[in-house]
Kinemage of the C-alpha trace (Angstrom):
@kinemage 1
@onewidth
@group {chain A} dominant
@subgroup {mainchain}
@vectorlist {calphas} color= white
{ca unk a 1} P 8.630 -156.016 80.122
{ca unk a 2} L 10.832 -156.753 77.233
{ca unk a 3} L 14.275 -155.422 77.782
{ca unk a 4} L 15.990 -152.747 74.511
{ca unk a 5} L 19.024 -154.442 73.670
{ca unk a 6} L 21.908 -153.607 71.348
{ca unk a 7} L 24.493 -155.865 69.614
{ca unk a 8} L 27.728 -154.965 67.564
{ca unk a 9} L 28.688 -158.070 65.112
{ca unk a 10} L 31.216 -159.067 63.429
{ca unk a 11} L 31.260 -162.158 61.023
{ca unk a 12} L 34.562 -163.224 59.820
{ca unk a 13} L 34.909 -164.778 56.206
{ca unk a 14} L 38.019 -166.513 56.841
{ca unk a 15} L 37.700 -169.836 55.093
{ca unk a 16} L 40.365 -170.020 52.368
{ca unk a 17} L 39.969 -172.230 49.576
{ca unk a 18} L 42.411 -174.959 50.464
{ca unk a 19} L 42.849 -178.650 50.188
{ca unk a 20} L 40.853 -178.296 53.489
{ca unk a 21} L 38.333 -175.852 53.642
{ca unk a 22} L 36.889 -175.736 57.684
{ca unk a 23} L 33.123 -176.915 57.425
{ca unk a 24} L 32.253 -174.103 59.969
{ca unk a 25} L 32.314 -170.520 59.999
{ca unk a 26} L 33.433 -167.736 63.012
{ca unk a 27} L 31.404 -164.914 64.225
{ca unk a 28} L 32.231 -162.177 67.095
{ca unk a 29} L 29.355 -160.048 69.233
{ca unk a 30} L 29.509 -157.168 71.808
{ca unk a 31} L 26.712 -157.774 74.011
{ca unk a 32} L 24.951 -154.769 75.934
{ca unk a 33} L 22.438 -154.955 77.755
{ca unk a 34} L 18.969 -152.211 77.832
{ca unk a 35} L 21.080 -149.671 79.883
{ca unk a 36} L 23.905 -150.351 77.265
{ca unk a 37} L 26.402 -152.103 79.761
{ca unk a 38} L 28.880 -154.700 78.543
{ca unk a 39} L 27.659 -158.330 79.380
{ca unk a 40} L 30.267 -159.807 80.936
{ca unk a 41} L 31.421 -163.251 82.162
{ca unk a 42} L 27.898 -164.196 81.409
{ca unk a 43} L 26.184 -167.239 79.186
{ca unk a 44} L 23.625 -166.458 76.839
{ca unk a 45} L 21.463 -167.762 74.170
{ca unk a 46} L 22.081 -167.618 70.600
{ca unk a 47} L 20.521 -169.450 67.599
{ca unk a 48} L 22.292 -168.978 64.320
{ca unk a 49} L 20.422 -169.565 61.213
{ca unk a 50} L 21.203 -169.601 56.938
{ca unk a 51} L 18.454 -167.817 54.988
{ca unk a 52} L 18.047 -168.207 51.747
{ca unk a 53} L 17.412 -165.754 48.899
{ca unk a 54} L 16.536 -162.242 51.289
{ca unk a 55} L 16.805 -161.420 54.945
{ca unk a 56} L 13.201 -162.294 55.309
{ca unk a 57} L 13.776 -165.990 53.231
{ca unk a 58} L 13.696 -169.931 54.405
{ca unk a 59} L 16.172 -170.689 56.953
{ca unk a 60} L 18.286 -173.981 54.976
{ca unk a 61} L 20.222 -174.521 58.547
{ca unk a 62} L 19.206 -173.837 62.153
{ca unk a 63} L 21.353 -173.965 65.403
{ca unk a 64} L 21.788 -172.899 68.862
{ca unk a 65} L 24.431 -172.660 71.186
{ca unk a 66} L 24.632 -171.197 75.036
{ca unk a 67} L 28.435 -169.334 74.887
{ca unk a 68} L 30.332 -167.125 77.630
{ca unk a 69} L 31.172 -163.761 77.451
{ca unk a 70} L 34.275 -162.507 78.532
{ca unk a 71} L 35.279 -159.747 80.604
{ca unk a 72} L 34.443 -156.844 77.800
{ca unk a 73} L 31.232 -158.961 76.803
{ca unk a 74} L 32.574 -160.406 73.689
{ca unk a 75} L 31.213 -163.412 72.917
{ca unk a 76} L 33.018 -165.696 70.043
{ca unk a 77} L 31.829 -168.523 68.323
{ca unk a 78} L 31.810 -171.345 65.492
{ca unk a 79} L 28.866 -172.342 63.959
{ca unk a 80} L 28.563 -174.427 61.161
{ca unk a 81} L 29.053 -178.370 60.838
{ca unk a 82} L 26.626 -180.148 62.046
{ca unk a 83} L 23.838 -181.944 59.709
{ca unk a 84} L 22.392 -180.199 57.142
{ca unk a 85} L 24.923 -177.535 56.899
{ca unk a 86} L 27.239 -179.484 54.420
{ca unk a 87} L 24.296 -179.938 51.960
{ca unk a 88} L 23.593 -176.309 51.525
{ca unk a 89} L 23.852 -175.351 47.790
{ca unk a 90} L 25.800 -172.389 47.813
{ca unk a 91} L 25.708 -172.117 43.970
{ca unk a 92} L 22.120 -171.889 44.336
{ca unk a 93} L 21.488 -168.116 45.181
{ca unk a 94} L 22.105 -165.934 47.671
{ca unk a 95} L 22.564 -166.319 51.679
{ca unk a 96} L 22.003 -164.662 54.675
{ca unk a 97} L 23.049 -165.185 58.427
{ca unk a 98} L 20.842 -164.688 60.715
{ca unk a 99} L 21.414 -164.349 64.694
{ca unk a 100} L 19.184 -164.273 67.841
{ca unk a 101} L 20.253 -163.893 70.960
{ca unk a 102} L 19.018 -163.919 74.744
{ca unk a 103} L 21.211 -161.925 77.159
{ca unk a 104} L 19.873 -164.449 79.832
{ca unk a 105} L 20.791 -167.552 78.810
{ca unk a 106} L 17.875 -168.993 77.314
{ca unk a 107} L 16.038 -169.127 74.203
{ca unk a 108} L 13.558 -165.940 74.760
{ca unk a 109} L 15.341 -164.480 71.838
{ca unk a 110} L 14.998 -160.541 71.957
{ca unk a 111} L 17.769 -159.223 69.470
{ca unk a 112} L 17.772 -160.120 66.615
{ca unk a 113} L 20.486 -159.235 63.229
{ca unk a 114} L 20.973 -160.229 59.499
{ca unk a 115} L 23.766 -160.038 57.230
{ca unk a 116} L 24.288 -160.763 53.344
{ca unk a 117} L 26.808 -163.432 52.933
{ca unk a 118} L 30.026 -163.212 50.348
{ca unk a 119} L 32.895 -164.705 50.409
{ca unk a 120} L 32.597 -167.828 52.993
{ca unk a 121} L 29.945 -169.648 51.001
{ca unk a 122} L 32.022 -169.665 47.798
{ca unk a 123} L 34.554 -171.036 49.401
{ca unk a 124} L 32.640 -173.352 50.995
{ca unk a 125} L 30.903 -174.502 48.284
{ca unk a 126} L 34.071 -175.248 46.192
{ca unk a 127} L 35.153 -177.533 48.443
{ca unk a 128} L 32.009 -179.537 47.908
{ca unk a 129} L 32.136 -179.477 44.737
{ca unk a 130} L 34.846 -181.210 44.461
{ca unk a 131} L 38.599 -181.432 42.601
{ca unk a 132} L 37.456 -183.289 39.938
{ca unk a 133} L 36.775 -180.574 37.898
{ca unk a 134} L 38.107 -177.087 38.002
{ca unk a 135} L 36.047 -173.875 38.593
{ca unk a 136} L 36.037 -170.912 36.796
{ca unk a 137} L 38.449 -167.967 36.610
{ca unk a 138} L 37.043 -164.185 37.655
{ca unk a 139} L 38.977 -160.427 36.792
{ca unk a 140} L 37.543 -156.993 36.662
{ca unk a 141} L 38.344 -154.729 34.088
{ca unk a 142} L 39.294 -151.736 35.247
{ca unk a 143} L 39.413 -148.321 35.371
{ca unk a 144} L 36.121 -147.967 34.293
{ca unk a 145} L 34.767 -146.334 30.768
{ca unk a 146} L 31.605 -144.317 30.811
{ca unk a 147} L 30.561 -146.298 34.428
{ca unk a 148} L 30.857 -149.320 32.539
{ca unk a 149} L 33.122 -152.092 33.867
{ca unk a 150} L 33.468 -155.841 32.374
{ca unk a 151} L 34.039 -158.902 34.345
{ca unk a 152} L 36.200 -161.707 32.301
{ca unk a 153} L 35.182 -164.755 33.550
{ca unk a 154} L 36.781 -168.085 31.646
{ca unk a 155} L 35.585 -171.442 32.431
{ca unk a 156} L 38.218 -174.376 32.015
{ca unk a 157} L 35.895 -177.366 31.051
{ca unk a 158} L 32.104 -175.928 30.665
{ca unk a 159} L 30.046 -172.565 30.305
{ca unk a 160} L 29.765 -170.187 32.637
{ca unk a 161} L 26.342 -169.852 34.587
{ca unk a 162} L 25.980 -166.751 35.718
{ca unk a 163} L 28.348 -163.616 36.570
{ca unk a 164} L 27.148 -161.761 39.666
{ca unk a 165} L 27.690 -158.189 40.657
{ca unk a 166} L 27.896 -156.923 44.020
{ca unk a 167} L 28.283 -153.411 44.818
{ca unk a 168} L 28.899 -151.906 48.065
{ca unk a 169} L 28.270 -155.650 49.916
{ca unk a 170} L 24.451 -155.960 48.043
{ca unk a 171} L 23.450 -157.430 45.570
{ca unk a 172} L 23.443 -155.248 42.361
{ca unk a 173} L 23.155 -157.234 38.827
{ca unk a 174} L 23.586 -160.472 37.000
{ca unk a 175} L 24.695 -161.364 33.270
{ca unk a 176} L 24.232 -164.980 32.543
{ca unk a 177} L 26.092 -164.605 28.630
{ca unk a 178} L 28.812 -162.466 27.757
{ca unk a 179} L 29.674 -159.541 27.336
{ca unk a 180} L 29.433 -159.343 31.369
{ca unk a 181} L 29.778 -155.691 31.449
{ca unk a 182} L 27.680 -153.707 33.955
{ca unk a 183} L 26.944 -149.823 34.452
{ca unk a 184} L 27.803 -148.415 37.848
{ca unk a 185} L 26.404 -145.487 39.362
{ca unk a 186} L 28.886 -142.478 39.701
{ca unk a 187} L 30.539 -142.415 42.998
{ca unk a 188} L 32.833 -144.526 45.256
{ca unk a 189} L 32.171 -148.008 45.418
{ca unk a 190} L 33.719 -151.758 46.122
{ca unk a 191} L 32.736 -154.241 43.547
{ca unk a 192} L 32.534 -157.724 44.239
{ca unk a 193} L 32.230 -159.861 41.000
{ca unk a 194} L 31.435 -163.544 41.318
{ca unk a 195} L 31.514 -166.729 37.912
{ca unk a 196} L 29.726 -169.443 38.555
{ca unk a 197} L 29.377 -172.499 36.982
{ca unk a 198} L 28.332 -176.224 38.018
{ca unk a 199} L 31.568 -177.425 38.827
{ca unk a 200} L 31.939 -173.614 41.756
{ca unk a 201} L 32.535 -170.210 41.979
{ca unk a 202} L 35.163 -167.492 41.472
{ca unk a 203} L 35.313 -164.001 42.383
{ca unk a 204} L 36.764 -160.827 42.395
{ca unk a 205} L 37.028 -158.021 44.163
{ca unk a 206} L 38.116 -154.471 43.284
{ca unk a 207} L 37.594 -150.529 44.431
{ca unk a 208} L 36.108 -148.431 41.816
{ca unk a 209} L 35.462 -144.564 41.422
{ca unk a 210} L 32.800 -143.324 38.588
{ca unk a 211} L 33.130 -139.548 37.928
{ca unk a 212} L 30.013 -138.292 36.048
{ca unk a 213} L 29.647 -139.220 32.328
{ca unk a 214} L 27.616 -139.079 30.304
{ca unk a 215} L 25.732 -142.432 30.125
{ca unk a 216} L 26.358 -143.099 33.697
{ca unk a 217} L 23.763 -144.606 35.882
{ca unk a 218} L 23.135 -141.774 38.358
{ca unk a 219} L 19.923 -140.633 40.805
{ca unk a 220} L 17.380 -142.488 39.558
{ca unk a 221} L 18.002 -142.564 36.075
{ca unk a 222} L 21.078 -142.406 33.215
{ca unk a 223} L 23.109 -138.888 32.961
{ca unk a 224} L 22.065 -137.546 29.262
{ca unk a 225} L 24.179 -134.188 29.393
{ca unk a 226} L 26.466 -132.464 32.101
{ca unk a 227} L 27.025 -128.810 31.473
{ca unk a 228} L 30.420 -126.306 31.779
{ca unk a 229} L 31.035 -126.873 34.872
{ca unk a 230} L 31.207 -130.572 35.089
{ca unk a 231} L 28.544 -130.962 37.930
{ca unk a 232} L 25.329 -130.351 36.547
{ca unk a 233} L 22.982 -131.488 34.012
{ca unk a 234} L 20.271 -133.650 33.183
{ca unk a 235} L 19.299 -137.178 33.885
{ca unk a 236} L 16.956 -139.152 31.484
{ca unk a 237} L 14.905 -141.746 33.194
{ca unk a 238} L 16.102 -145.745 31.974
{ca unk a 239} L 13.165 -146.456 30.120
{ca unk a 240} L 10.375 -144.832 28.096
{ca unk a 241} L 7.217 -143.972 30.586
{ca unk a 242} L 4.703 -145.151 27.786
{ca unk a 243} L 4.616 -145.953 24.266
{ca unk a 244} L 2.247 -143.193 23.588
{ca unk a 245} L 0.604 -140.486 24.648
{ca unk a 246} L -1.124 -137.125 23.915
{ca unk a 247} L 0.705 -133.483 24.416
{ca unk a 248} L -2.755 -131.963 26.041
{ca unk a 249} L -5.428 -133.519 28.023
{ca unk a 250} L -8.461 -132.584 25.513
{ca unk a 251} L -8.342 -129.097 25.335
{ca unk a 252} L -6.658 -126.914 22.748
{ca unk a 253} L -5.488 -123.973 24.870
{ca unk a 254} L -1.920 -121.945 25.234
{ca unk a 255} L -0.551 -122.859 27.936
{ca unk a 256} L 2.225 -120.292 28.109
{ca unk a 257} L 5.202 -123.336 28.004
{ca unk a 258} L 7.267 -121.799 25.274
{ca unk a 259} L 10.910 -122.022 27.280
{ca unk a 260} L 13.254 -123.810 24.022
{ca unk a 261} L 16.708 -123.414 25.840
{ca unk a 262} L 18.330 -126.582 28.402
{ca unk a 263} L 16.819 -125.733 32.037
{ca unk a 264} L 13.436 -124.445 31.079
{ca unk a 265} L 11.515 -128.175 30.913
{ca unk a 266} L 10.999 -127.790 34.140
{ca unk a 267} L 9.360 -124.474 34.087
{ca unk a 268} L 7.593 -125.554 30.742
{ca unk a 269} L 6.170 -129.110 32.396
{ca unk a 270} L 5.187 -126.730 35.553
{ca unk a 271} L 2.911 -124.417 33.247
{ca unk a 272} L 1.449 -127.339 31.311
{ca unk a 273} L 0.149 -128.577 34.276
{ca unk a 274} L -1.072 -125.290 36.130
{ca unk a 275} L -3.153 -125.264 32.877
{ca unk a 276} L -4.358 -128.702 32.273
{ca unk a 277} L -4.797 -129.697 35.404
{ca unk a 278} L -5.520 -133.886 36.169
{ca unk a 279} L -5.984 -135.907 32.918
{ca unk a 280} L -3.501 -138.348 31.226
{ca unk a 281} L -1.201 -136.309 28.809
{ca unk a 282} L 2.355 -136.118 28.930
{ca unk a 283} L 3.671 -133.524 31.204
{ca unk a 284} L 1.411 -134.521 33.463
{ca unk a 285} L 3.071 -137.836 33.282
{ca unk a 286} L 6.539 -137.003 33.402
{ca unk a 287} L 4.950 -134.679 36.476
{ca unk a 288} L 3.729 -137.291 38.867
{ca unk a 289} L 6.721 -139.955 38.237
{ca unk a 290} L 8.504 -141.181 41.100
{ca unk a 291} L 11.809 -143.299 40.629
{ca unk a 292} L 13.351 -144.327 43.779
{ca unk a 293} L 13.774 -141.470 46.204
{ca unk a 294} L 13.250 -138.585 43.333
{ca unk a 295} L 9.994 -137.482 42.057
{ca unk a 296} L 11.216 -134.285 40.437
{ca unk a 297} L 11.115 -135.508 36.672
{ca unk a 298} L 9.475 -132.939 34.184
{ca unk a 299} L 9.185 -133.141 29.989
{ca unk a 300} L 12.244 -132.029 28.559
{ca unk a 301} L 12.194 -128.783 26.540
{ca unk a 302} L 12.791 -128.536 22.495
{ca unk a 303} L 16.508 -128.282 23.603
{ca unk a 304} L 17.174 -130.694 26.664
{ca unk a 305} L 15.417 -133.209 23.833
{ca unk a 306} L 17.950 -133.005 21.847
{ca unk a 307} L 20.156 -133.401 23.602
{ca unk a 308} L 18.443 -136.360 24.026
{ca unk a 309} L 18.509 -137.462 21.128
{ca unk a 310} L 22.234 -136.315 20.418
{ca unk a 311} L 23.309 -139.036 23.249
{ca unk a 312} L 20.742 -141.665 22.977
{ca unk a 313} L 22.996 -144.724 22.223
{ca unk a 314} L 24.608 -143.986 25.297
{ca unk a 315} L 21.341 -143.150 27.316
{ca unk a 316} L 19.887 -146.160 25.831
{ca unk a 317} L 16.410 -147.924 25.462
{ca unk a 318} L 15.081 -145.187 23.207
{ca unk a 319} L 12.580 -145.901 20.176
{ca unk a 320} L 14.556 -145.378 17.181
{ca unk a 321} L 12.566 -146.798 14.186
{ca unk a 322} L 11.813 -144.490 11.555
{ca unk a 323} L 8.558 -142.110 12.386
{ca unk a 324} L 9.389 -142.575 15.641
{ca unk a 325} L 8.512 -139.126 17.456
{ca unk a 326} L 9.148 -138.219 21.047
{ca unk a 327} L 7.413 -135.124 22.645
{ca unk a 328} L 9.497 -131.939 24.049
{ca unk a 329} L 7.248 -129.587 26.643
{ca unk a 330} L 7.795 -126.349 24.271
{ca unk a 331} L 4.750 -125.088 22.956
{ca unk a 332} L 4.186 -122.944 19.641
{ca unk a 333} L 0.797 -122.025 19.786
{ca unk a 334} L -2.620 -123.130 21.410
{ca unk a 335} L -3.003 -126.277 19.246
{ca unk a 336} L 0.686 -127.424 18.411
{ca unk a 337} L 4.022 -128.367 19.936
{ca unk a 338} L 7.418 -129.360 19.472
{ca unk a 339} L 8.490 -132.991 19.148
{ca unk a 340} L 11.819 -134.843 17.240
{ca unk a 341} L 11.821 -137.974 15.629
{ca unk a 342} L 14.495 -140.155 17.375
{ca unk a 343} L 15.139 -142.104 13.865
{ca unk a 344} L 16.695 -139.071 11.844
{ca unk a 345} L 16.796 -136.315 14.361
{ca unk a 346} L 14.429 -134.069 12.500
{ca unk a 347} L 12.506 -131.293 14.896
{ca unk a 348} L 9.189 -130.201 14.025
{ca unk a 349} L 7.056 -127.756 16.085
{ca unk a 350} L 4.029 -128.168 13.961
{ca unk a 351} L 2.785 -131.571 15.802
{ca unk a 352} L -0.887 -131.773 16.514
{ca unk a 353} L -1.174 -131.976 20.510
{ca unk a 354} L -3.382 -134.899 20.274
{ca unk a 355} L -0.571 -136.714 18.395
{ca unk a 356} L 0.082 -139.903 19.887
{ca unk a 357} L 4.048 -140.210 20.633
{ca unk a 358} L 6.551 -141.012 22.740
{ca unk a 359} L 7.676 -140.048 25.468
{ca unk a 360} L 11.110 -140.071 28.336
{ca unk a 361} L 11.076 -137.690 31.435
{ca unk a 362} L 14.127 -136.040 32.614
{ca unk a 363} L 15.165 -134.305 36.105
{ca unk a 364} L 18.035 -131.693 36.963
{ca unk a 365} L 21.186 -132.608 38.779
């Protein structure tokens, strides 16, 4: 029967960028056993591995070694510099370390743990690039405006790659021509910003905080308007659901959704679709989206719209040539509703219902 076992890791990223840079890199494990007992004074089984591009990728290096524990069944280790390693292309993409490990000594591997790698592999691959030619500078801008923050990268002898942001130790966004600037969800976060050209890699590091603004990335979508007391409002979805679409589903019918005022879309979108029923029409729509973990998006009302509208350069990705209409979910009678071109900001609650416009869902924070 195969045994339940547990592992605390540690990988160290201490390779400096010196005239020497160590071809190898450390890593530390607690082993426990099914009944989670320290291993101690014991050998085991480990194979390290480099994957490349995701935790599931193509392992680009392979190797096993049998160490010791010690006495409170840590087990400590180099791996790293034997063939094959040295030819990794760390400018290439992004790596992973991957660990397996048999509690008896052997290779019946039955634990098994992955981990995004940062800083080592820039180091790394800076020495193999070479002193030739210099690589590129890295800074943060900071504090942040709006969520946004901007990355300066300068390159001594060439252009710049690719800028790479990493928030929270994954992977979160890539620029590859300036401005490198790059919205951050509100909250607490470490930022890890990395230039990259072909002669290596720099990189920066920073803490960051991102109060709520409007034009924040923020659950599931970008923050269109925050209210008196500072912590709740509405969030537009990033893009457009479809180019266009119909107010009703076929049937000219009141549908009772006449809330104008910010916090009655919801209710609005709720009767439209109590009355409609299924059918392709644009509450219905905003109704059944799901972004991430949040499905609660509904068709703003005549006022949460404009508010749309109001902030739009900072929301972003909105249709904006002229005659271009988006739909609100306030009704004025059985065959018409409420709608607001985007180019000029008119509002006009004579709209056919089978007009054909746009259309962005928002959700309540």
């Amino acid at each position: 029967m195969k045994r339940k076992l547990t592992l605390l890791w540690v990988l160290c990223f201490a390779a400096a960028l010196q005239a020497q840079v160590p071809e190898k890199m450390s890593y530390q494990a607690v082993i426990r056993n099914s009944g989670d007992e320290l291993v101690k004074n014991s050998k085991i089984g480990m194979r390290i591995s480099i994957l490349k591009g995701s935790a599931t990728g193509t392992a680009v290096y392979s190797e096993t070694q049998t160490p010791t524990t010690n006495a409170n069944g840590l087990v400590s280790i180099e791996f790293g510099g034997n063939a094959g390693f040295s030819d990794i292309d760390w400018l290439s993409g992004v790596y992973f370390l991957k660990t397996e490990t048999d509690i008896s000594g052997g290779a019946n591997y039955t634990i098994t743990g992955t981990s995004q790698l940062l800083s080592v592999p820039f180091a790394l691959y800076a020495k193999r690039a070479g002193t030739g030619n210099l690589p590129p500078t890295c800074s943060i801008t900071t504090p942040v405006s709006g969520g946004n923050i901007e990355v300066t990268a300068n390159d001594t002898d060439g252009t710049i790659a690719e800028v790479q942001l990493f928030l929270n130790n994954s992977f979160y966004d890539s620029k590859i021509e300036p401005p490198y600037v790059f919205n951050l969800p509100a909250g607490s976060h470490t930022i890890l910003a990395v230039a990259r050209d072909d002669k290596g890699a720099a990189t920066k590091s920073a803490p960051v905080t991102v109060g709520l603004a409007v034009g924040n990335a923020y659950q599931g979508g970008i923050i269109a308007y925050i209210d008196e007391t500072g912590q709740h409002g509405l969030i537009a979805a990033p893009t457009d659901q479809i180019d266009k679409i119909m107010w009703y589903n076929g049937s000219y019918t009141v549908t009772g959704a006449t809330g104008e005022a910010i916090g009655t879309g919801q209710s609005n979108t709720t009767a439209i679709v109590t009355a409609y029923g299924e059918g392709v029409y644009a509450a219905k729509m905003c109704d059944d989206l799901v972004i991430g973990d949040y499905s609660d998006w509904f068709l703003p009302s005549k006022d949460e719209l404009n508010v749309l509208f109001i902030n739009r350069d900072l929301i972003g990705g909105f249709n904006t040539n002229p005659g271009s209409y988006y739909w609100s979910s306030t009704e004025r009678n059985y065959g018409t509703a409420y709608s607001q071109n985007f180019n000029n900001g008119n509002q006009s609650g004579y709209d056919q219902k089978n007009n054909n416009y746009h259309l962005r869902a928002v959700r309540s924070f």
